[in-house]
TORMAR-157685 format. One record per atom (N, C-alpha, C): atom name; residue in one letter; x, y, z. Coordinates in nm, 3 decimals, decimal comma, padded with zeros to 5 digits, always signed. Example, Ala and Ser with C-alpha at 12.3 -4.5 7.8 and 13.67 -1.06 7.14 Angstrom:
<nodes>
('N' 'A' (+01,319 -00,569 +00,780)) ('CA' 'A' (+01,230 -00,450 +00,780)) ('C' 'A' (+01,320 -00,330 +00,780)) ('N' 'S' (+01,285 -00,225 +00,708)) ('CA' 'S' (+01,367 -00,106 +00,714)) ('C' 'S' (+01,290 +00,003 +00,787)) 
</nodes>
This chain:
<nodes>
('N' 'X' (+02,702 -06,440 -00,786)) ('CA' 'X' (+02,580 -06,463 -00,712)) ('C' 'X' (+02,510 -06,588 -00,765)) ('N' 'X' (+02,452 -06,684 -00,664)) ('CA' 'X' (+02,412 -06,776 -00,702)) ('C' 'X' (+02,306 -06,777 -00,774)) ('N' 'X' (+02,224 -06,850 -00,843)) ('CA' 'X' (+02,090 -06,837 -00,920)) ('C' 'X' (+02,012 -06,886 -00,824)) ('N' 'X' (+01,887 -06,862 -00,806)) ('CA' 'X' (+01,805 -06,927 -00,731)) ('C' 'X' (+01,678 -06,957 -00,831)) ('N' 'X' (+01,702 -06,903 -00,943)) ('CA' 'X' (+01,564 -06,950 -01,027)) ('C' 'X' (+01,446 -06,880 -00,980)) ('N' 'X' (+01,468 -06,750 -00,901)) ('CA' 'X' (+01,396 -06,589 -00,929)) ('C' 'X' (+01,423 -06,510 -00,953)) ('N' 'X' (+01,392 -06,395 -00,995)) ('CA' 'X' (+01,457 -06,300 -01,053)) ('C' 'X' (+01,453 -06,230 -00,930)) ('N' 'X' (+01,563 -06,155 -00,952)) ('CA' 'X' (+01,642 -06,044 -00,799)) ('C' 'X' (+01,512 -05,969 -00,749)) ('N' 'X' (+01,493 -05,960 -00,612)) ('CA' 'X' (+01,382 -05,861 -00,600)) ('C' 'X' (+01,291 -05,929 -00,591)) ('N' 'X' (+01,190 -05,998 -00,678)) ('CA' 'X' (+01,073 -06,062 -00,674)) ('C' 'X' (+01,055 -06,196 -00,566)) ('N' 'X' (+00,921 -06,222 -00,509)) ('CA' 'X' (+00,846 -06,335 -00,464)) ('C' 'X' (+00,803 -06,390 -00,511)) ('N' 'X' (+00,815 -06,507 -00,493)) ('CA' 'X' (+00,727 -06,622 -00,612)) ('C' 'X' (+00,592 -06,609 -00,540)) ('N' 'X' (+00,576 -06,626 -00,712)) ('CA' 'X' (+00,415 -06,624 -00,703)) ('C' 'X' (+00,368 -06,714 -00,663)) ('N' 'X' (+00,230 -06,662 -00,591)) ('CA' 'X' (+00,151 -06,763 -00,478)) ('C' 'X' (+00,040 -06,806 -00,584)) ('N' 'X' (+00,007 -06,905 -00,573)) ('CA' 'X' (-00,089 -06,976 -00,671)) ('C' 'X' (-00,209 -07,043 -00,603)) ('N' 'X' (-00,338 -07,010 -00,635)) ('CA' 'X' (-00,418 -07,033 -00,552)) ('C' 'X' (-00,491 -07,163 -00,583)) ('N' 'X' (-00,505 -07,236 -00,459)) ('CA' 'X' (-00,503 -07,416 -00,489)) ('C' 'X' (-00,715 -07,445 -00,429)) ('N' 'X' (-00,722 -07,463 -00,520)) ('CA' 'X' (-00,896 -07,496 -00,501)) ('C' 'X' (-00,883 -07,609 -00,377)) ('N' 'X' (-00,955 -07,640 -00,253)) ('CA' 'X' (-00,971 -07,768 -00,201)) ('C' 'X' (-01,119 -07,711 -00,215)) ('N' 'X' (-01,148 -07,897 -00,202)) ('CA' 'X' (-01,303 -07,952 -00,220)) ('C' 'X' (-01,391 -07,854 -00,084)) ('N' 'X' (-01,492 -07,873 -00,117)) ('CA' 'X' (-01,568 -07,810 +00,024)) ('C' 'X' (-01,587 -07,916 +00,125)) ('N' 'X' (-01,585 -08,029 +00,076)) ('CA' 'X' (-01,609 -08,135 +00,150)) ('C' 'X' (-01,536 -08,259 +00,135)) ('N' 'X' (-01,460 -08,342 +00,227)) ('CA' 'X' (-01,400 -08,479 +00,168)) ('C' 'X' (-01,434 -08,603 +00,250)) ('N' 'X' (-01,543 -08,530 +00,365)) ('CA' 'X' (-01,570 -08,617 +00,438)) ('C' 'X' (-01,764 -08,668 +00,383)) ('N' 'X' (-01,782 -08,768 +00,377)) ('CA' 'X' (-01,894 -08,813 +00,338)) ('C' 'X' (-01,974 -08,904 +00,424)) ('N' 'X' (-02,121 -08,884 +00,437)) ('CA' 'X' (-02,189 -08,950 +00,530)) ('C' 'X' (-02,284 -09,014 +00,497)) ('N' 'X' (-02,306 -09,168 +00,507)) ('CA' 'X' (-02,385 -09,254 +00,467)) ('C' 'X' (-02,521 -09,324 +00,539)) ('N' 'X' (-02,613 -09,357 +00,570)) ('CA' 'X' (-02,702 -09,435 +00,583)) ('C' 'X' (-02,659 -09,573 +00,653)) ('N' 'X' (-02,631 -09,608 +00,749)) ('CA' 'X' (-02,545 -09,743 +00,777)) ('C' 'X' (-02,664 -09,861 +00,730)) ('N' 'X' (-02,841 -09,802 +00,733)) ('CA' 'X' (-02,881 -09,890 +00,732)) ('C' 'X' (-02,957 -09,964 +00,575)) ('N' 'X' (-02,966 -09,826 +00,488)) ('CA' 'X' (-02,986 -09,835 +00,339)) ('C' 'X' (-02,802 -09,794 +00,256)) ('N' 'X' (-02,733 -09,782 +00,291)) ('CA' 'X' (-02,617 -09,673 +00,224)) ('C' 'X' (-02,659 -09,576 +00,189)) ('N' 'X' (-02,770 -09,483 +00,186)) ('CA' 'X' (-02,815 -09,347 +00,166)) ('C' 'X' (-02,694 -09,251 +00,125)) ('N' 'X' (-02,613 -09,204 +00,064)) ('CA' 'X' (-02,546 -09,122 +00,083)) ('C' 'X' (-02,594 -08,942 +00,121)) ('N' 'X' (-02,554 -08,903 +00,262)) ('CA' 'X' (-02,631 -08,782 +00,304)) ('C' 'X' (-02,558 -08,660 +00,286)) ('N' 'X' (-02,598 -08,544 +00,286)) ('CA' 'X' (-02,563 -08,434 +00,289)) ('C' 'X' (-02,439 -08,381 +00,374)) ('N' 'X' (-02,532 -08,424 +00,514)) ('CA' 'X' (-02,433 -08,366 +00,619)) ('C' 'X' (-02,473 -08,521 +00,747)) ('N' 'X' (-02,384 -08,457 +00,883)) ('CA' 'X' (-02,438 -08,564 +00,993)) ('C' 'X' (-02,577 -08,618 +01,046)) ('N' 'X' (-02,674 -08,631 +00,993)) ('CA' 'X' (-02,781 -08,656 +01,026)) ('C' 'X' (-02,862 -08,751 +01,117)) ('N' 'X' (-02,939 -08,776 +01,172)) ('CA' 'X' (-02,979 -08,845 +01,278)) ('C' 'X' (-03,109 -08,932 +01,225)) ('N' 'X' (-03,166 -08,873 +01,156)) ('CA' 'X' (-03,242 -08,959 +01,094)) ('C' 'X' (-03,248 -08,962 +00,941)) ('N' 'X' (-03,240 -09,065 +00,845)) ('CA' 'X' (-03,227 -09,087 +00,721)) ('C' 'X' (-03,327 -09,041 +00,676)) ('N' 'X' (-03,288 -08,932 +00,548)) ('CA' 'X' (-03,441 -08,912 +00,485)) ('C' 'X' (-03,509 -09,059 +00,388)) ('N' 'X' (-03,373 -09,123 +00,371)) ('CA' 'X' (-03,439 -09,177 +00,215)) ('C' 'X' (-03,495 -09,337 +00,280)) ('N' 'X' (-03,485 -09,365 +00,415)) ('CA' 'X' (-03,555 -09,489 +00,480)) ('C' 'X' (-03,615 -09,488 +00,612)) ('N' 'X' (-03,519 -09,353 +00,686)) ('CA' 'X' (-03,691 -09,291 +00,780)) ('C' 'X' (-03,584 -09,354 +00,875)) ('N' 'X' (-03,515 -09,438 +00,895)) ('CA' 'X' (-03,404 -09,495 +00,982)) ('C' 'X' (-03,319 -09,410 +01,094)) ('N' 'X' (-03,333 -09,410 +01,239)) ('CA' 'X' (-03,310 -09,310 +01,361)) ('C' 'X' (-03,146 -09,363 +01,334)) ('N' 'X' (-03,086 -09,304 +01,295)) ('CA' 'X' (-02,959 -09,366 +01,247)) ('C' 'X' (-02,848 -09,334 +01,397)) ('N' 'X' (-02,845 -09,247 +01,471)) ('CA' 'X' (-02,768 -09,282 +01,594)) ('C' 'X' (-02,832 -09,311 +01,659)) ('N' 'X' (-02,962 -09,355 +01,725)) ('CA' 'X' (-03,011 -09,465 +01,841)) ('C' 'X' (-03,015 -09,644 +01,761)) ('N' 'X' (-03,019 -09,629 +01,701)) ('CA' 'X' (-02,968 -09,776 +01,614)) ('C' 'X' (-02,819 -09,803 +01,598)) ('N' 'X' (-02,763 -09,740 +01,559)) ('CA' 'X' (-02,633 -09,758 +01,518)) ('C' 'X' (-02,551 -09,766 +01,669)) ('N' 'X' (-02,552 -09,670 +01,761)) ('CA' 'X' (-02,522 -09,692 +01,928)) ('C' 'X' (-02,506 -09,868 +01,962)) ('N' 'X' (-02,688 -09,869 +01,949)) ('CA' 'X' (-02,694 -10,005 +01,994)) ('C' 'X' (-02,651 -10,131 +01,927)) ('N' 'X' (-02,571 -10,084 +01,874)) ('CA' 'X' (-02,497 -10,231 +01,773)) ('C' 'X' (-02,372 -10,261 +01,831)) ('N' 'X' (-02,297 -10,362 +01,812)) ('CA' 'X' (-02,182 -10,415 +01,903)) ('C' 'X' (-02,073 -10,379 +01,814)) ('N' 'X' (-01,952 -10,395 +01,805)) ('CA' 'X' (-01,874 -10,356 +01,718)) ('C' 'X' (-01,837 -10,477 +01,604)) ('N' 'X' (-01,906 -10,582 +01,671)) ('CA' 'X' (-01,869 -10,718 +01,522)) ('C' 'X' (-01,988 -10,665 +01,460)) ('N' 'X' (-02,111 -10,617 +01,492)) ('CA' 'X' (-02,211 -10,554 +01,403)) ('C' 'X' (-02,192 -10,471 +01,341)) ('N' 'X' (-02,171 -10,378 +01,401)) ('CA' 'X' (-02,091 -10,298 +01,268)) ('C' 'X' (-01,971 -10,331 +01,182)) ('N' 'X' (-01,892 -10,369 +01,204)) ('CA' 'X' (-01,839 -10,410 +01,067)) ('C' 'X' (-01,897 -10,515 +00,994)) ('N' 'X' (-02,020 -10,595 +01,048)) ('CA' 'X' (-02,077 -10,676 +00,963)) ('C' 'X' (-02,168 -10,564 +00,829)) ('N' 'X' (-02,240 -10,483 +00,940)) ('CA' 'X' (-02,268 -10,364 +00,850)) ('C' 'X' (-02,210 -10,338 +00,739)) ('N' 'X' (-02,059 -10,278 +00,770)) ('CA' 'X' (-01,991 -10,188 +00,713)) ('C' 'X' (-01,957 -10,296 +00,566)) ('N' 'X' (-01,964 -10,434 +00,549)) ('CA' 'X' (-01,972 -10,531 +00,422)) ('C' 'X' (-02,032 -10,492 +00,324)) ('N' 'X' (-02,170 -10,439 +00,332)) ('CA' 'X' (-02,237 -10,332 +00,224)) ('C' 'X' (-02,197 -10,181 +00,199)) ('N' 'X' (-02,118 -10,151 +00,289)) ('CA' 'X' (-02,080 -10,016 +00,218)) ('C' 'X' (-02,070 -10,023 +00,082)) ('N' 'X' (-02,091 -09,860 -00,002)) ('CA' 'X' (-02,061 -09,854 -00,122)) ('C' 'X' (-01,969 -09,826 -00,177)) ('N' 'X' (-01,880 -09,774 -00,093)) ('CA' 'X' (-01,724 -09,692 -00,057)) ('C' 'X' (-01,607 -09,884 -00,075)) ('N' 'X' (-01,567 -09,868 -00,155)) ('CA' 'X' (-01,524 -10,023 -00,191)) ('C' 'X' (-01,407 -10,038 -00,088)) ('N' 'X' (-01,341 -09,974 -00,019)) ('CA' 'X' (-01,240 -10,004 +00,050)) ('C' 'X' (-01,309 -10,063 +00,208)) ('N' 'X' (-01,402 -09,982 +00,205)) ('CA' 'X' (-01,489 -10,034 +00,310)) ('C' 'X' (-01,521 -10,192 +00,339)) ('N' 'X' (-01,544 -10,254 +00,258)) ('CA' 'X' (-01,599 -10,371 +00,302)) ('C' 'X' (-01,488 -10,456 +00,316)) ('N' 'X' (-01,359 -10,439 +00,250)) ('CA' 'X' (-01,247 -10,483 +00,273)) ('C' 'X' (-01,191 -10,473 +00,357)) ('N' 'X' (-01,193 -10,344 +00,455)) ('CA' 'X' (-01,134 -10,344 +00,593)) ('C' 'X' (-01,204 -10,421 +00,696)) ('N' 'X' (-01,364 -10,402 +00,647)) ('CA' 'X' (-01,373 -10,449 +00,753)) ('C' 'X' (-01,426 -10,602 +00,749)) ('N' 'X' (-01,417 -10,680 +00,623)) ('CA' 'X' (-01,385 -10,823 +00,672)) ('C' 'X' (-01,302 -10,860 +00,685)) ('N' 'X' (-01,140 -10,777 +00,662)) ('CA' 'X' (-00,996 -10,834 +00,702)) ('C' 'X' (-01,028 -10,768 +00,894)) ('N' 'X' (-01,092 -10,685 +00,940)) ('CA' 'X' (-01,111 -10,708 +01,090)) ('C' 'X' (-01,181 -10,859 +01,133)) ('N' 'X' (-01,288 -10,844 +01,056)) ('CA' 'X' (-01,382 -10,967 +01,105)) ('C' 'X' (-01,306 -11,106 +01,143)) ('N' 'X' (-01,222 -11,118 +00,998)) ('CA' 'X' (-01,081 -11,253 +01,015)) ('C' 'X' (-01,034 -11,237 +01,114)) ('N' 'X' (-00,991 -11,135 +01,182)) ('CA' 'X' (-00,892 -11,115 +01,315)) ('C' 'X' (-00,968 -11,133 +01,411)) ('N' 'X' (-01,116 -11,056 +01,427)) ('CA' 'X' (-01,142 -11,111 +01,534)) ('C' 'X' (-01,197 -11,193 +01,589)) ('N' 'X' (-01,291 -11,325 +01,432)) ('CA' 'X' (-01,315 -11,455 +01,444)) ('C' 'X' (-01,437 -11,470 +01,531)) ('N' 'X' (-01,533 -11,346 +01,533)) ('CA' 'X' (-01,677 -11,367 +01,552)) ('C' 'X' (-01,704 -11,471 +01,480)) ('N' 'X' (-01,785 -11,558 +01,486)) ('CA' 'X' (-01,843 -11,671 +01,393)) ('C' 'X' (-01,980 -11,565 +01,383)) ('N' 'X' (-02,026 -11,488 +01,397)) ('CA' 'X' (-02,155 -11,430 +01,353)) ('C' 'X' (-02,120 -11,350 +01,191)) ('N' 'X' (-01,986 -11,391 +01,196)) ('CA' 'X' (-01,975 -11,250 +01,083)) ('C' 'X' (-01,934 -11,398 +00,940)) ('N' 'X' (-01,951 -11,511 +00,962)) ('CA' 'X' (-01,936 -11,628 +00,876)) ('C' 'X' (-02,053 -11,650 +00,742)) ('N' 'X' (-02,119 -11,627 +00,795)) ('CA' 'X' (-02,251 -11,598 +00,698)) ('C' 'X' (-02,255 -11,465 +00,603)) ('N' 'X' (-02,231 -11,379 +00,670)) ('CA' 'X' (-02,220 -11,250 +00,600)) ('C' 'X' (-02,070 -11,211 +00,486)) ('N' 'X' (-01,982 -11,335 +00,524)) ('CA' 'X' (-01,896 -11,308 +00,471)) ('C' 'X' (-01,889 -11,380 +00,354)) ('N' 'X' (-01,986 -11,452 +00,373)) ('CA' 'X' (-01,990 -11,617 +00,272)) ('C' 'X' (-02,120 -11,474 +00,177)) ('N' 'X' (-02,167 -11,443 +00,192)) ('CA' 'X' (-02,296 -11,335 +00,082)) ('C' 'X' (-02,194 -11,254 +00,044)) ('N' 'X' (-02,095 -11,184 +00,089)) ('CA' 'X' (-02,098 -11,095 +00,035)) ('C' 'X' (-01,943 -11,148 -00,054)) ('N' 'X' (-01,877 -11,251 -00,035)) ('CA' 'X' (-01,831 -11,308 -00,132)) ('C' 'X' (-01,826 -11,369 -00,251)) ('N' 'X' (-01,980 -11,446 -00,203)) ('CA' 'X' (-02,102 -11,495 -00,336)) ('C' 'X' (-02,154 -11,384 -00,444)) ('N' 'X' (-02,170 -11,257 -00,401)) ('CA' 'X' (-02,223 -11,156 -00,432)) ('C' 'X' (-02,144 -11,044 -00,458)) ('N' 'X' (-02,020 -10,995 -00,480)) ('CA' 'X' (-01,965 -10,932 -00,540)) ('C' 'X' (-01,860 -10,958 -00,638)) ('N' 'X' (-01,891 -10,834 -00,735)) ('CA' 'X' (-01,793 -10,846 -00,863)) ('C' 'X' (-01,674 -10,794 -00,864)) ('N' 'X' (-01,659 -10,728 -00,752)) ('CA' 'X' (-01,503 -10,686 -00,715)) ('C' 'X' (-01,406 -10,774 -00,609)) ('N' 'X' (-01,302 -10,831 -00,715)) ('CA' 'X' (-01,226 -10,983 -00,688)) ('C' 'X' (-01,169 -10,891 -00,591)) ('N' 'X' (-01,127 -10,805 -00,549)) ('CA' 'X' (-01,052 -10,738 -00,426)) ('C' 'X' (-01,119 -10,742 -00,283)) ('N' 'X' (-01,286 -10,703 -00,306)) ('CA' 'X' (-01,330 -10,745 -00,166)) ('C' 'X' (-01,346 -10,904 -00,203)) ('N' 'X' (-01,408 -10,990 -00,285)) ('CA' 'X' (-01,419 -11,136 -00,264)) ('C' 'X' (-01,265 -11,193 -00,178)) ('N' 'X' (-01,149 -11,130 -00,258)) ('CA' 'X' (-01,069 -11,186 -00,167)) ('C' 'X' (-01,091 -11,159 -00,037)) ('N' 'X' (-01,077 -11,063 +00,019)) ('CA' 'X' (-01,061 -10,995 +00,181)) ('C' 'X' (-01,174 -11,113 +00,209)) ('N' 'X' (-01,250 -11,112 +00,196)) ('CA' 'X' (-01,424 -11,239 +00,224)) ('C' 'X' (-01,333 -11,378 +00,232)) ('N' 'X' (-01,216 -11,427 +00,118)) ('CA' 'X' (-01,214 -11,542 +00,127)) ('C' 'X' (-01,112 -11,511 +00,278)) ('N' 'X' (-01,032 -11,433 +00,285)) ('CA' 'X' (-00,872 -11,428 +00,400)) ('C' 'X' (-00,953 -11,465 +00,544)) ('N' 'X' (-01,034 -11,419 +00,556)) ('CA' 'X' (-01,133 -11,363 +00,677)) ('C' 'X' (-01,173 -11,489 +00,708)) ('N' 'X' (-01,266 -11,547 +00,594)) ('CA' 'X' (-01,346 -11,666 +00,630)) ('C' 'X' (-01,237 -11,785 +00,646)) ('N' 'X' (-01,108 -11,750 +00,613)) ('CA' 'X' (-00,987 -11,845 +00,638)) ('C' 'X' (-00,928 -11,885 +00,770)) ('N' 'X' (-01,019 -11,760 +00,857)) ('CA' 'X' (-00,953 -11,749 +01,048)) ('C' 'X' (-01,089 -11,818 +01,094)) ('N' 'X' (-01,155 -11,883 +01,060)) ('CA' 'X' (-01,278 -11,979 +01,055)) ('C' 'X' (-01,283 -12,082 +01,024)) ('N' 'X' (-01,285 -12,180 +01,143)) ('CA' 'X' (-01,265 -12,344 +01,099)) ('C' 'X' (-01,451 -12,411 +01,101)) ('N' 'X' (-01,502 -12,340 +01,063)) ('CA' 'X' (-01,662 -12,423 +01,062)) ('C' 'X' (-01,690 -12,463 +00,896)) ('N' 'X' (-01,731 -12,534 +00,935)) ('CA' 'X' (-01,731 -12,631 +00,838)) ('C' 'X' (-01,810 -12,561 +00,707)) ('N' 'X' (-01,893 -12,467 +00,710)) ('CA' 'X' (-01,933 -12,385 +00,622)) ('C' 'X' (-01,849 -12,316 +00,547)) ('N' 'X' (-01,766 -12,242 +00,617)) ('CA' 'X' (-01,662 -12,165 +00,569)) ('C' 'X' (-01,557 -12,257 +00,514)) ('N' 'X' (-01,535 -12,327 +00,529)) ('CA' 'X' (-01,463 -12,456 +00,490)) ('C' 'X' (-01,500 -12,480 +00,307)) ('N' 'X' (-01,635 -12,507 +00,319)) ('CA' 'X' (-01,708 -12,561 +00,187)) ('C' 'X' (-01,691 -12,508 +00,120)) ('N' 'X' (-01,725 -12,323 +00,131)) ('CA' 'X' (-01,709 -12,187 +00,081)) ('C' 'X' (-01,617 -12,178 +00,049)) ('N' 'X' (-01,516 -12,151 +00,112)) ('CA' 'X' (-01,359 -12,201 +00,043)) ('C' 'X' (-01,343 -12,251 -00,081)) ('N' 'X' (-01,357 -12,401 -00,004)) ('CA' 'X' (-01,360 -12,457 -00,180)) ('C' 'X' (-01,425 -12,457 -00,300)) ('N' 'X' (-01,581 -12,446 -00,226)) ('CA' 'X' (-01,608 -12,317 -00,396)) ('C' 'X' (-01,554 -12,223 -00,482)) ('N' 'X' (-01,472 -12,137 -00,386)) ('CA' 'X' (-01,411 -12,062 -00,449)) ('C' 'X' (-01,256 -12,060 -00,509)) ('N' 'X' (-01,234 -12,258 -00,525)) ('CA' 'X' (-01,136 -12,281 -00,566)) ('C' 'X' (-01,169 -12,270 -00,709)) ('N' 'X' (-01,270 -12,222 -00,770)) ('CA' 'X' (-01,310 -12,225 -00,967)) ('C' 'X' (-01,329 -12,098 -00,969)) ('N' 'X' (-01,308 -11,985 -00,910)) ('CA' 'X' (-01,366 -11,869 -00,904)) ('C' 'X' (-01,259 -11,800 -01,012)) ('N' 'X' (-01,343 -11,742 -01,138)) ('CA' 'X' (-01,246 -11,703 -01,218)) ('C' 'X' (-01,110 -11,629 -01,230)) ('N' 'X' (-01,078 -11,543 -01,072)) ('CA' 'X' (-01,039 -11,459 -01,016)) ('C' 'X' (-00,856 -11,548 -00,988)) ('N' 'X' (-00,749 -11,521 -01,034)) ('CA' 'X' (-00,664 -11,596 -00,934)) ('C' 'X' (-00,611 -11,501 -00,812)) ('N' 'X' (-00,644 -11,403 -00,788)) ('CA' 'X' (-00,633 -11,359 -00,646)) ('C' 'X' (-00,715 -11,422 -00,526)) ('N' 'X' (-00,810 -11,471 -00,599)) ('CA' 'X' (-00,963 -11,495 -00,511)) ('C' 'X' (-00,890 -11,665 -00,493)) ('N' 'X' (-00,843 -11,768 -00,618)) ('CA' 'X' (-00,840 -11,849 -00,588)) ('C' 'X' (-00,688 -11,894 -00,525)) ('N' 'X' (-00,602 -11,856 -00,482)) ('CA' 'X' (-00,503 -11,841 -00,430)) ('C' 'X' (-00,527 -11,824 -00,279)) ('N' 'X' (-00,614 -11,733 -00,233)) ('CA' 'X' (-00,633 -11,724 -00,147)) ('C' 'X' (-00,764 -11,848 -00,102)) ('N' 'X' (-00,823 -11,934 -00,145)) ('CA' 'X' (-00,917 -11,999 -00,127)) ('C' 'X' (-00,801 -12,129 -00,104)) ('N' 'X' (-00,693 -12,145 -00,216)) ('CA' 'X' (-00,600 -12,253 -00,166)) ('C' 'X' (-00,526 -12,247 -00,048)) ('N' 'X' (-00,476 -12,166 +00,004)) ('CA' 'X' (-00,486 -12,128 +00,121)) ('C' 'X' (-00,520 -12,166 +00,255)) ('N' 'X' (-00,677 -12,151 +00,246)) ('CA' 'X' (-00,733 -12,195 +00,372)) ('C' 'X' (-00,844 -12,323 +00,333)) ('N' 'X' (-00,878 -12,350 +00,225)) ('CA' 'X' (-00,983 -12,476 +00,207)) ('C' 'X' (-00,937 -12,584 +00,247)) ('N' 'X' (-00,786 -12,622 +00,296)) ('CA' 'X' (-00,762 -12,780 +00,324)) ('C' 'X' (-00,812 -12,814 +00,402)) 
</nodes>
C-alpha cells in the first residue's frame, strides 16, 4: 500500500486560517483622510466626497490620485498620465517629482513627463539628470534630449 503521508483512517487536519476583516481601504481623495468605511462626506475636512469626486474628469483624478499615501498609487497613475499625454497633468508631475523621497514614484514622474514635449518638462528632465537616484537618472537620460 502506498504511503500517502496519513495515517490509515484519519483526515487531515483542517487548520483554521485568520483573514483580515478588512483589505479594502478608503481614503479622502481630497485630504488622504484614511476612513473607516465608504463615506460620503469626510469627517476630518468636511469634503462631500462623491458630489466632488463625480465631477472630476478622469485626467483629474489621476492627477489626484499623485498624492495618494498608498505608494503604488501615485505610480500608476502617472505611468497613465504618460500614456495619455494630458498636458494638464505636466505641472503636477513636475511637484510631485520635485517633492518626493521615493526614487520609485520620482521615476514613474520622470517616464510620464517623457510622453511630453513642452518645454518645461523638457528642463525638468534635465534637472533630474544630478538626481542622486540612478533609476531616476537613467530615466531622465532618456527623455531630456
Amino acid at each position: 500500500m502506498a504511503e500517502t503521508g496519513l495515517r490509515a483512517g484519519r483526515r487531515p487536519m483542517r487548520r483554521h486560517i485568520q483573514r483580515p476583516v478588512s483589505v479594502v481601504r478608503f481614503y479622502c481623495p481630497h485630504c488622504w483622510h484614511e476612513l473607516e468605511t465608504d463615506v460620503s462626506v469626510c469627517p476630518a475636512c468636511g469634503e462631500e466626497i462623491r458630489q466632488s469626486w463625480e465631477a472630476k474628469d478622469f485626467v483629474e483624478k489621476l492627477i489626484a490620485a499623485l498624492d495618494h499615501p498608498e505608494p503604488t498609487t501615485p505610480i500608476r497613475a502617472a505611468l497613465f498620465l504618460g500614456k495619455i499625454g494630458d498636458e494638464r497633468a505636466v505641472g503636477p508631475l513636475m511637484a510631485l517629482a520635485g517633492s518626493s523621497d521615493d526614487v520609485y514614484i520620482v521615476q514613474a514622474a520622470a517616464r510620464a513627463l517623457g510622453a511630453f514635449a513642452t518645454p518645461e518638462a523638457k528642463a525638468f528632465l534635465r534637472s533630474l539628470l544630478n538626481h542622486p537616484a540612478v533609476v531616476v537618472r537613467a530615466e531622465a537620460e532618456k527623455y531630456s534630449g
